[in-house]
C-alpha positions as CSV (number, residue, x, y, z in Angstrom):
1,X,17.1,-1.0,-8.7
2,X,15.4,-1.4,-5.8
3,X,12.9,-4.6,-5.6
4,X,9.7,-4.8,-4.0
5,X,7.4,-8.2,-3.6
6,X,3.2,-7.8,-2.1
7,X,2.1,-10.8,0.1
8,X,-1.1,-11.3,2.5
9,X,-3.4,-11.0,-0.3
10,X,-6.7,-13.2,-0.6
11,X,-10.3,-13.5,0.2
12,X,-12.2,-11.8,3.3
13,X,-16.0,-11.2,4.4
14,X,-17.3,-7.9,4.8
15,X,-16.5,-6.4,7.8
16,X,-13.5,-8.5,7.9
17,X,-9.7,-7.6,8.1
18,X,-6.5,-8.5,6.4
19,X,-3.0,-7.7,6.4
20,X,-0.5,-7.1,3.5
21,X,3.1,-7.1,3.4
22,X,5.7,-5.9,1.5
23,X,9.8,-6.6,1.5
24,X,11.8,-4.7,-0.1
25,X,16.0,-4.9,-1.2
26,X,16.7,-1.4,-0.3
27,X,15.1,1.5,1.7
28,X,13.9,4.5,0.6
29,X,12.3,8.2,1.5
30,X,9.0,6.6,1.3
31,X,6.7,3.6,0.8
32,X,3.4,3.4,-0.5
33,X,0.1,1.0,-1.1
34,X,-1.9,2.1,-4.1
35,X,-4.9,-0.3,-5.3
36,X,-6.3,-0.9,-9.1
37,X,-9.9,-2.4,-9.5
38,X,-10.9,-3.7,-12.9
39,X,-11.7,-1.2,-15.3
40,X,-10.8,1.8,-12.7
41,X,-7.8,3.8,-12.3
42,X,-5.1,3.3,-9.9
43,X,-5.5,4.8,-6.4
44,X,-3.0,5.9,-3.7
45,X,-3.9,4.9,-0.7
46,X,-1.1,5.6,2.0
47,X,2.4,6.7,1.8
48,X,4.7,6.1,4.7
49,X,8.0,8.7,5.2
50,X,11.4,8.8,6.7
51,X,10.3,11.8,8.2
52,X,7.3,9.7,10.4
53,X,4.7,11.3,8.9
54,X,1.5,9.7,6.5
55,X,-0.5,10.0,4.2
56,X,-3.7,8.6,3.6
57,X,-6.8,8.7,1.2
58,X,-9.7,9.7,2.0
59,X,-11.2,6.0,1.2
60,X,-9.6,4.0,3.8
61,X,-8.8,6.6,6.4
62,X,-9.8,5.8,9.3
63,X,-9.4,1.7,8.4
64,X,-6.6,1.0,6.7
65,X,-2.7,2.2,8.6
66,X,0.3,1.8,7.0
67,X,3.5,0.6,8.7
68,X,7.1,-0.1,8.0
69,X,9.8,-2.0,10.2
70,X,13.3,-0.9,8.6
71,X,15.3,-3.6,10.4
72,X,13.0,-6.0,8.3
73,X,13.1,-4.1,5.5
74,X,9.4,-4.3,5.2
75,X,6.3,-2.3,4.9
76,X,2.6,-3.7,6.1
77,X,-0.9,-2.7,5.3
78,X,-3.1,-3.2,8.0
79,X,-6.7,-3.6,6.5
80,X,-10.2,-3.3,9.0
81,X,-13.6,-3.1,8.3
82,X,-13.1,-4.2,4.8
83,X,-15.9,-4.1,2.2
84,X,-16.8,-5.3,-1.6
85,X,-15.7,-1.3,-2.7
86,X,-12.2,-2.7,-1.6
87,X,-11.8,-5.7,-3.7
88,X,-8.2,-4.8,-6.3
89,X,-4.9,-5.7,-6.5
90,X,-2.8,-4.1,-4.6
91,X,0.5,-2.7,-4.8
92,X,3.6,-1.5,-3.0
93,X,5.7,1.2,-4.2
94,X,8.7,2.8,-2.8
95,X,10.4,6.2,-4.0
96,X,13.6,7.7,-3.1
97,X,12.7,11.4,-3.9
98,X,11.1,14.0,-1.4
99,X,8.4,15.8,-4.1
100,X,7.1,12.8,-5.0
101,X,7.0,11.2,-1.0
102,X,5.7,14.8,0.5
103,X,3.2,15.8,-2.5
104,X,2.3,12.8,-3.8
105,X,4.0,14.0,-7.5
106,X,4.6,12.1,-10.7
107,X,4.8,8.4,-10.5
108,X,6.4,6.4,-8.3
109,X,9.7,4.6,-8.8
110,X,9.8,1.2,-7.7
111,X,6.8,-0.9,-8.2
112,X,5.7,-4.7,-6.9
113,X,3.7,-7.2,-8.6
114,X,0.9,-6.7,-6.5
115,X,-1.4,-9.0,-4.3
116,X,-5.4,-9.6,-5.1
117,X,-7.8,-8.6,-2.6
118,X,-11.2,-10.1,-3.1
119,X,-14.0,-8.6,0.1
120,X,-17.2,-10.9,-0.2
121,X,-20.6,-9.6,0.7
């Protein structure tokens, strides 16, 4: 079982920036950041690969990149030019298998607990 544990979360202004982390127990093919905002359903928002390649929505590209470092096994969201539309918790997931990393099919393995993001007006 591989474990996986959000931090960084927390209150910003519009137009502001924050920056998640997550560590994780073991690597895997992939890592991702999804987001959940009350009473919506949960987005994907970037997947990192083994392969060096990315993935990201259409909602934050552009101002949001994801990032790992292996030799801490740890993955980062970098967040810019954040606004109210980005307020959720936020969550890391991590997947070992290459359909789900490459087309972004069925649900991910490993979750986190998530972080809260709250972007002020």
């Amino acid at each position: 079982q591989v474990h996986l544990a959000e931090s960084g979360g927390g209150s910003a202004q519009s137009g502001g920036s924050l920056m998640l982390a997550c560590k994780y127990s073991e690597d895997t093919y992939c890592v991702a950041w999804f987001r959940q905002a009350p009473g919506k359903e949960r987005e994907l928002l970037a997947i990192d690969r083994r392969s060096g390649t990315q993935y990201y929505a259409d909602s934050i590209k552009g101002r949001f990149a994801i990032s790992r470092r292996r030799a801490d096994k740890s993955a980062y969201l970098h967040m810019h030019q954040m606004s109210p539309e980005d307020t959720a918790m936020y969550y890391c997931a991590a997947d070992r298998r290459f359909d789900t990393c490459q087309y972004r099919r069925g649900v991910f393995e490993f979750w986190g607990q998530g972080t809260q993001v709250t972007v002020s007006s």
